[in-house]
C-alpha positions as CSV (number, residue, x, y, z in Angstrom):
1,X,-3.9,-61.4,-12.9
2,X,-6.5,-58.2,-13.3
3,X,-4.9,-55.1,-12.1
4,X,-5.9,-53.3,-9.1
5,X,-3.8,-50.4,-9.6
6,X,-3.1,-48.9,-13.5
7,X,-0.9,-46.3,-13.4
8,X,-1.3,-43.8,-16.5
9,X,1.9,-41.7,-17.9
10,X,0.6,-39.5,-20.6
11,X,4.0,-38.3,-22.2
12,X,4.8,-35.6,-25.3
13,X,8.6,-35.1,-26.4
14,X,9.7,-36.7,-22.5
15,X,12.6,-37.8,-23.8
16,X,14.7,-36.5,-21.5
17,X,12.8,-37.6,-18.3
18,X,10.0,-40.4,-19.7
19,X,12.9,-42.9,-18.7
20,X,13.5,-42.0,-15.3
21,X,9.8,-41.4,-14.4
22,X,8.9,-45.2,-15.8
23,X,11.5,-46.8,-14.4
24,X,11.0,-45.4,-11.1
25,X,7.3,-45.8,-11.4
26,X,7.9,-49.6,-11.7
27,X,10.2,-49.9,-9.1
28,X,7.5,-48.3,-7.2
29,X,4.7,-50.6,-8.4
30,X,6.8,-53.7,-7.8
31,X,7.3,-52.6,-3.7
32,X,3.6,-52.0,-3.4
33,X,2.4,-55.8,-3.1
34,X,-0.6,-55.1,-5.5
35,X,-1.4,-56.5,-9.1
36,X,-0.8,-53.3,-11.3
37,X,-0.2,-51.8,-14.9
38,X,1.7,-49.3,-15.8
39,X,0.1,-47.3,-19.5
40,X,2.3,-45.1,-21.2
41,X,0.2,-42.6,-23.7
42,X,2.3,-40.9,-26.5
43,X,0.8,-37.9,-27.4
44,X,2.2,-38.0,-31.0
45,X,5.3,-37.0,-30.0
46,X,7.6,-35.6,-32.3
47,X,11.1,-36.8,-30.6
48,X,12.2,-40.5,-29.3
49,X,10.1,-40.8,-26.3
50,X,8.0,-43.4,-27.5
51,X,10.3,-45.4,-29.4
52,X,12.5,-45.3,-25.8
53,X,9.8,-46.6,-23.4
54,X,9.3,-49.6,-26.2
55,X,12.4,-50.2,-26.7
56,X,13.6,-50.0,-23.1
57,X,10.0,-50.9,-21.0
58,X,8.4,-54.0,-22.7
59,X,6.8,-54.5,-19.5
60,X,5.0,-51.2,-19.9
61,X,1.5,-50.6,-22.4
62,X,2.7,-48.1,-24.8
63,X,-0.6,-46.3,-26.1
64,X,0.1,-44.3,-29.5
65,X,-3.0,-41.6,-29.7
66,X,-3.5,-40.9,-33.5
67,X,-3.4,-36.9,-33.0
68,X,-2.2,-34.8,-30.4
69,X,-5.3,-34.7,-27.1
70,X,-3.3,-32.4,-24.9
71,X,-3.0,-33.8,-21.3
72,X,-7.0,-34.2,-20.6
73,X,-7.5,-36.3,-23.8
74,X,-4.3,-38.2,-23.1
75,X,-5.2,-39.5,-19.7
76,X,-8.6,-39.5,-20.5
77,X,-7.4,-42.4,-23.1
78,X,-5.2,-44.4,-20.6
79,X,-8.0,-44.5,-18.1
80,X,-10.6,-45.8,-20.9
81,X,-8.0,-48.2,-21.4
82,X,-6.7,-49.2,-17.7
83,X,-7.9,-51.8,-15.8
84,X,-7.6,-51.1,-12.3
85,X,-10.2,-50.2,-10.1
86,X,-7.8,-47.3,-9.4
87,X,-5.3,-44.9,-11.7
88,X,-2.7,-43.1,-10.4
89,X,-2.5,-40.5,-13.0
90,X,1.0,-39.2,-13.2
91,X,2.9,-36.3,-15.8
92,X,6.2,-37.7,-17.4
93,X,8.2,-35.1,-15.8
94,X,8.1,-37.8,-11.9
95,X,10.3,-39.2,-10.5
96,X,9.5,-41.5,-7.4
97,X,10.8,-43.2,-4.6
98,X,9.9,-46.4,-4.0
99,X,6.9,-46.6,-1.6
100,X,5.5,-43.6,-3.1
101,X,2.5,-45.9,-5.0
102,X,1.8,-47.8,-1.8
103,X,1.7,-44.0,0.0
104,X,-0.5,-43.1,-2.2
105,X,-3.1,-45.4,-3.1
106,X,-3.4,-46.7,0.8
107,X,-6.3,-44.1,1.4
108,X,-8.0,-46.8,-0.8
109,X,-7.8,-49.9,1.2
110,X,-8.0,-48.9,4.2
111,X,-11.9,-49.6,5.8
112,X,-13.7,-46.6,5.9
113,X,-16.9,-45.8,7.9
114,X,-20.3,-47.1,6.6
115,X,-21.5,-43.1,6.3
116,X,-18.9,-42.3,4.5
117,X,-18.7,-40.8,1.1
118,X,-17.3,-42.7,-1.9
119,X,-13.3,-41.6,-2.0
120,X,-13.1,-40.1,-5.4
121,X,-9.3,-39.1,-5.3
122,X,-6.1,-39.1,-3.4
123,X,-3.1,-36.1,-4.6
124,X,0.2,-36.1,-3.8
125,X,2.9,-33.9,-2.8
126,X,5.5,-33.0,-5.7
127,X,8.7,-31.2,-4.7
128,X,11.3,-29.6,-7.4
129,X,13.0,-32.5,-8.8
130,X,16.2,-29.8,-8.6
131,X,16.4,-28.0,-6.0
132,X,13.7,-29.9,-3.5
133,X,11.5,-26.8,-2.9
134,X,7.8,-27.1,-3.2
135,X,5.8,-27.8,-6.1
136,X,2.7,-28.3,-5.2
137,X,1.2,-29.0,-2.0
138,X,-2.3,-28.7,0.0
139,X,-4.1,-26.9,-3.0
140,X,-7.9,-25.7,-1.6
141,X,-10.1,-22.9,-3.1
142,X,-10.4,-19.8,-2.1
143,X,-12.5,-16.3,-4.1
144,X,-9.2,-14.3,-5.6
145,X,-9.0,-12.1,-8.8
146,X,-12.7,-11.9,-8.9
147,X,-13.6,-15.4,-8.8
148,X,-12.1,-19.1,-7.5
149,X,-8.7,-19.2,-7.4
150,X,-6.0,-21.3,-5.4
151,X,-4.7,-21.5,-1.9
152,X,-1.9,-23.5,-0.8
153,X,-0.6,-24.7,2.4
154,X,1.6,-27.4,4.0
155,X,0.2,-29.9,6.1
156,X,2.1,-33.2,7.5
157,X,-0.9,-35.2,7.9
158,X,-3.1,-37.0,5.2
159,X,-5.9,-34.1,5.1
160,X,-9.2,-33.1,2.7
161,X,-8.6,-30.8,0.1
162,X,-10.1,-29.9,-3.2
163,X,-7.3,-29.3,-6.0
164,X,-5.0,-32.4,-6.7
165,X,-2.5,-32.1,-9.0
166,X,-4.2,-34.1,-12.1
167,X,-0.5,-35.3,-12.6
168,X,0.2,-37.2,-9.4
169,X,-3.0,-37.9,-8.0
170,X,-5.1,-41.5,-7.7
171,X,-8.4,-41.4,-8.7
172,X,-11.4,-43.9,-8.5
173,X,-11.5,-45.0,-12.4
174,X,-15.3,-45.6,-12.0
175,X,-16.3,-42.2,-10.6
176,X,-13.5,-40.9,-12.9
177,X,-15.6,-41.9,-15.8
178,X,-18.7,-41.2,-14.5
179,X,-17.6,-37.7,-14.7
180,X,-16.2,-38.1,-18.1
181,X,-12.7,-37.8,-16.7
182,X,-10.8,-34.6,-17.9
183,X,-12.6,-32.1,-19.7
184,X,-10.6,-31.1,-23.2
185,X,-12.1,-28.1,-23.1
186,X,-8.7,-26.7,-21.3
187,X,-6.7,-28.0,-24.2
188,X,-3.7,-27.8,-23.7
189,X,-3.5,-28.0,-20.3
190,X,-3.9,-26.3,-17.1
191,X,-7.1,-25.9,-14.8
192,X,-9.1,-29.2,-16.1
193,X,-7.8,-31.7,-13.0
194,X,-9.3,-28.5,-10.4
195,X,-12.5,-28.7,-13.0
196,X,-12.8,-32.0,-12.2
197,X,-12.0,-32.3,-8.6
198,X,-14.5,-29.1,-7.9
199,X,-17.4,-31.2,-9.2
200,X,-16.8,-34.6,-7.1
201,X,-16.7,-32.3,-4.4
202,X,-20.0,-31.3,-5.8
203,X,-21.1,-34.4,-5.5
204,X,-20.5,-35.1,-2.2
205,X,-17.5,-37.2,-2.9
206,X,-14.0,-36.7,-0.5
207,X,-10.8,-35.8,-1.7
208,X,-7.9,-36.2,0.4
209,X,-3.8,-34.7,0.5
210,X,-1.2,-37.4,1.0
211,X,1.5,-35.5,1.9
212,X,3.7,-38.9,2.7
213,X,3.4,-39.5,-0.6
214,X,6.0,-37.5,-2.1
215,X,7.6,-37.2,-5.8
216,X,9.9,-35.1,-7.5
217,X,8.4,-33.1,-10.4
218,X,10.8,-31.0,-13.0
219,X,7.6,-28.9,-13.5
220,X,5.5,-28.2,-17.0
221,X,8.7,-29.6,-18.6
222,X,6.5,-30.4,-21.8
223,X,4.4,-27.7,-21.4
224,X,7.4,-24.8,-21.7
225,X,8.4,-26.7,-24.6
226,X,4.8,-26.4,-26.1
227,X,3.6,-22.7,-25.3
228,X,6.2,-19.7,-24.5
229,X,6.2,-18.1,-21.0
230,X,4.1,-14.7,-22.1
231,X,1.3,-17.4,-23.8
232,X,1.4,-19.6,-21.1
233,X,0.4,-16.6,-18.5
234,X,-2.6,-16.1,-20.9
235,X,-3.1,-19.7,-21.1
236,X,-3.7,-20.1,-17.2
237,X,-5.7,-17.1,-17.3
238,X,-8.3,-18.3,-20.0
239,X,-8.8,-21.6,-18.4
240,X,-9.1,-19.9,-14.9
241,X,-12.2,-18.0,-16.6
242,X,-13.2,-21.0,-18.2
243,X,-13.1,-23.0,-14.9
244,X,-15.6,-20.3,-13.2
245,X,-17.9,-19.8,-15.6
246,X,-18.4,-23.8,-15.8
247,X,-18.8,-24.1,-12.4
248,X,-20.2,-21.2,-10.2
249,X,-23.5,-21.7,-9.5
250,X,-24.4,-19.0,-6.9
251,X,-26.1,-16.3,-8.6
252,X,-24.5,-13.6,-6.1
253,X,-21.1,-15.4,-6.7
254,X,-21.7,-15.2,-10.5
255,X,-22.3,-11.3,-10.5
256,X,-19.7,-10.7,-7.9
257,X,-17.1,-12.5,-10.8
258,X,-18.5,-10.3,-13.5
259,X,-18.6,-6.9,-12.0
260,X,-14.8,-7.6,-10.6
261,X,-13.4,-8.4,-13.9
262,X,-12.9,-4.8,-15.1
263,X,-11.2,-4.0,-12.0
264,X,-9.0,-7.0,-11.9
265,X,-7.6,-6.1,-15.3
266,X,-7.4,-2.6,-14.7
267,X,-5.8,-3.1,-11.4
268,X,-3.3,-5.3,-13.3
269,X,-2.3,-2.6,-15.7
270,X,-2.1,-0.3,-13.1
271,X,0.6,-2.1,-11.5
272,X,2.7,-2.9,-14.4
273,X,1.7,-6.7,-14.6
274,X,1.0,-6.1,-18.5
275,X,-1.9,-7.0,-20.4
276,X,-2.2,-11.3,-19.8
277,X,-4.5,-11.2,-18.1
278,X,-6.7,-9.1,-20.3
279,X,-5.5,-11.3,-22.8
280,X,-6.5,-14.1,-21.5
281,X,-9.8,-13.1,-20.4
282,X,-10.1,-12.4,-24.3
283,X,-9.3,-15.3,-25.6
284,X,-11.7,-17.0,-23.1
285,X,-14.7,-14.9,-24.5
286,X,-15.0,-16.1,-27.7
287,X,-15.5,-19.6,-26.4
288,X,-18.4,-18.8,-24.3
289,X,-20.9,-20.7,-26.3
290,X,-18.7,-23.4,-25.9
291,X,-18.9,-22.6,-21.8
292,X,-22.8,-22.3,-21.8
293,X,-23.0,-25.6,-24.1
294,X,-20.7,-27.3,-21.5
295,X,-22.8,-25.9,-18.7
296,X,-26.2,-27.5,-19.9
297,X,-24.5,-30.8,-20.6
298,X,-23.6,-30.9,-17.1
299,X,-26.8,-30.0,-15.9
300,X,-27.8,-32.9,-17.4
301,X,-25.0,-35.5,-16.9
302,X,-24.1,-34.8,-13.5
303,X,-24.6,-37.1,-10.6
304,X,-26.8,-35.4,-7.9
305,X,-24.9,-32.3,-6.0
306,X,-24.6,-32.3,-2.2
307,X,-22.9,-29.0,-1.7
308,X,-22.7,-25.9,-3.7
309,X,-20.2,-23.1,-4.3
310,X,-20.0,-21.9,-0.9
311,X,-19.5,-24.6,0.9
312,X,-16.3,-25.3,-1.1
313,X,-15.2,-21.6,-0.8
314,X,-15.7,-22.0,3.4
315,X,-11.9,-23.0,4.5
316,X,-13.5,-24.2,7.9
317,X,-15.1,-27.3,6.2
318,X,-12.1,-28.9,4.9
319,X,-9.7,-28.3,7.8
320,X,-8.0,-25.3,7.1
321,X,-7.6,-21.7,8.7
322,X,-4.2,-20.9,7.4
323,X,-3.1,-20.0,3.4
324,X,0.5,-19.5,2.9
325,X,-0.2,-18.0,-0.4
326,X,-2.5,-17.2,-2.7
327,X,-3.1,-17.2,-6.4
């Protein structure tokens, strides 16, 4: 039977979590009622992960990229290979109850209005898979250090938003290719699931906040493994630059990030918040012709846009008048 639902792991080094986040994943496909898959993509990992979820999840599709994509280019690679009309992209570091697939895809079957836009994505809620605090919730955009940044805030009832987590969130696999999925450009990881989001919502497409579906996250368990907390601060930054200057299209807005980034920097040396951020900003500057290509290739690829920069940055248009924090 075809699957309707392909749910896409992309694992490197999980050993110590890959097997609780597959089995429980199963467990959780089983109890939703629908045909599914589960993938699992190694990421050339260098421990036992791989050889584990053979060994111990025949049921599973283990998928052995041939170098090391980073997270983009690993789900990217289980969605090119799913199935399902849906994928419920999910980081190895989960841990789920057992109706959290069902939670989470039902936005999907449920009949929408004729005027309605296509559903591109659903996200979930993650909580600390230690100590239950929040991980990440309600994520919407909002203009901070000079340019987009995030906004969080905790709603009990399934809501529009415009940042799911790339690594507990369903997507639509055809307008998740039509996109191109993931863009590697972020490589390693951080930013390029908001990159994608911003530009369905671009497109006119909805994205919704299912906070009743719920999983526990240990949080960037591979990637404090992979970069050190000092290069990981300049990691976020860079691909916070690279995020804005891929996607703002307002020339005030553009001008606005450019004249601010002096003071942001400054500000941040200032108050003793040492130099990652300039750091960052550096290491995103020498990839600008890589930005500008990127840019035009968009411009070109693109499905139609319905709403530009503003309209995303205006809380009152996806339901929101309260931030809890901001970032």
């Amino acid at each position: 039977m075809t699957p309707e639902i392909s749910i896409v792991v992309a694992n490197w080094n999980g050993k110590d979590f890959i097997e609780d986040c597959v089995s429980t994943l199963w467990k959780s496909g089983e109890a939703c009622g629908k045909p599914f898959e589960l993938i699992v993509v190694d990421d050339v990992s260098t421990d036992c992960s791989a050889e584990l979820v053979e060994e111990k999840f025949p049921q599973a599709r283990l998928l052995r990229n041939p170098r090391n994509l980073g997270f983009a280019g690993a789900s990217n690679a289980g969605a090119q290979a799913a199935q399902g009309r849906l994928i419920l992209m999910m980081n190895n570091d989960m841990k789920v109850p057992e109706e959290f697939v069902a939670r989470a895809v039902a936005a999907f079957f449920e009949e929408r209005p004729e005027n309605a836009p296509p559903l591109f994505a659903v996200g979930a809620k993650t909580i600390d898979w230690n100590d239950g605090s929040p991980n990440h919730l309600c994520m919407d955009a909002a203009w901070r250090r000079g340019g987009v940044g995030k906004v969080w805030s905790d709603p009990q009832e399934r809501c529009p938003t415009v940042f799911p987590q790339g690594g507990s969130t369903v997507y639509n696999r055809e307008l998740f290719l039509r996109l191109g999925g993931f863009n590697t450009l972020f490589h390693p990881g951080y930013w390029e699931d908001y990159d994608l989001s911003w530009r369905a919502v671009k497109c006119g497409w909805e994205v919704l906040y299912e906070p009743a579906a719920a999983a526990d996250h240990l949080g960037q368990a591979s990637m404090k493994r992979l970069v050190a907390f000092s290069k990981r601060e300049q990691l976020i930054e860079r691909n916070r630059l690279f995020f804005n200057w891929l996607n703002l299209d307002d020339p005030a807005l553009i001008l606005r990030h450019i004249a601010a980034l002096p003071w942001v920097y400054g500000r941040d040396l200032l108050q003793g918040r040492g130099v990652s951020g300039m750091c960052g900003f550096f290491r995103a500057i020498v990839r600008l012709p890589e930005i500008i290509a990127h840019r035009r290739g968009r411009r070109k690829s693109d499905p139609s846009r319905k709403h530009n920069d503003r309209y995303i940055l205006r809380p009152e248009n996806f339901g929101k008048t309260k931030y809890f924090e901001c970032q």
